[in-house]
C-alpha positions in Angstrom: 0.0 0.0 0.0 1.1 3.6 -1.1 1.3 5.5 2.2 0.7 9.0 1.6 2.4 11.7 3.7 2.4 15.4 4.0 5.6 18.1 3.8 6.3 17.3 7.9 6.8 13.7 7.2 9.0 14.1 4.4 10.8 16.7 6.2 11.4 14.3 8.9 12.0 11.6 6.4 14.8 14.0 4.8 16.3 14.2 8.5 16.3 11.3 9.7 16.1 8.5 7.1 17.7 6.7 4.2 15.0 8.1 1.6 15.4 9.2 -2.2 12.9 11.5 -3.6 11.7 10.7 -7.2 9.6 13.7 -8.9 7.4 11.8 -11.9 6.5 14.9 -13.6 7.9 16.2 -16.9 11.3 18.0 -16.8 9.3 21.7 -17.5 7.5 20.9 -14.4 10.6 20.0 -13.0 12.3 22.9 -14.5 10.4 25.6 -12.7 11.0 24.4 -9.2 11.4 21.2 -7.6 12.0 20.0 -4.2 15.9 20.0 -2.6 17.8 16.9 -3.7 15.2 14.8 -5.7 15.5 13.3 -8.7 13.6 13.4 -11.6 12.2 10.2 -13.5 9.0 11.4 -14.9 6.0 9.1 -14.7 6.4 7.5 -17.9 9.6 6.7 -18.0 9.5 4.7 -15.5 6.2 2.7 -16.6 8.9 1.7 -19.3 12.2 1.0 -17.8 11.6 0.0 -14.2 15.2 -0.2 -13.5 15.7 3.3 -13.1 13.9 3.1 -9.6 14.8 -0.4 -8.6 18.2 0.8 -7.9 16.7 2.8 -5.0 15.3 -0.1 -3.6 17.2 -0.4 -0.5 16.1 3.3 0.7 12.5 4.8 1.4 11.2 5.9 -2.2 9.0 8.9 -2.0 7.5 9.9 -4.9 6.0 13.8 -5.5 4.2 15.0 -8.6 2.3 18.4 -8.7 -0.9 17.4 -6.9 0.1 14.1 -5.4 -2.0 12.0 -8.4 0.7 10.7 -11.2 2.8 10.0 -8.1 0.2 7.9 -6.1 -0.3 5.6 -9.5 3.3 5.6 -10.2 3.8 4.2 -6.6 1.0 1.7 -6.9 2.9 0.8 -10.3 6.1 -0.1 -8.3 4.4 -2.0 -5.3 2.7 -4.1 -8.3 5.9 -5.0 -9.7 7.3 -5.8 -6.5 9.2 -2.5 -4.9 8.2 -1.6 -1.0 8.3 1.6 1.3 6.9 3.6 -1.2 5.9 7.3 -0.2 3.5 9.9 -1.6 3.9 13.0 -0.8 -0.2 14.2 -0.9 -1.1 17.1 -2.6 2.6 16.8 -4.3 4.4 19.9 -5.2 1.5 22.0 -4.8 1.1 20.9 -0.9 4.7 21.3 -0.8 4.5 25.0 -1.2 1.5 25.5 0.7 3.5 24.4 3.7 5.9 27.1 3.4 8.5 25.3 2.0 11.0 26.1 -1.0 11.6 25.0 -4.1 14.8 25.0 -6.3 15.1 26.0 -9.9 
């Protein structure tokens, strides 16, 4: 099961656990501001090429989109195919930002 959290998890996540952050969204999205450290594999990508996430799959995998959708249904994707502790950040990007956090560019 896809466990969504919101910005104070994955701020605790970021502090205190072995977790990668994987934005799905296209790289314009990711272009014009994305979350500290994460990496971006947009949604489709990695429908077709699930290695580039199972390399991650001894860490926490949280996965952020703009509004928390592509990334819940990416995650549900993974746990199908076999990946675990995977994260959702609800409300994505969008959520992000509405918590008074930044974004970098």
């Amino acid at each position: 099961m896809v466990i969504n959290i919101i910005p104070d998890d994955l701020i605790e996540m970021i502090n205190n656990e072995d977790c990668v952050i994987i934005d799905v969204r296209e790289k314009f999205e990711y272009d014009s501001g994305h979350i500290k450290n994460s990496i971006l594999i947009p949604m489709y990508d990695i429908f077709n090429d699930m290695d580039l996430v199972k390399k991650y799959s001894n860490k926490k995998i949280v996965l952020v989109c703009s509004s928390g959708n592509r990334s819940h249904y990416t995650g549900e994707f993974l746990e199908e195919n076999g990946l675990k502790d995977i994260y959702n950040l609800y409300n994505g990007v969008y959520g992000w930002e509405m918590y008074d956090n930044t974004l970098e560019v």
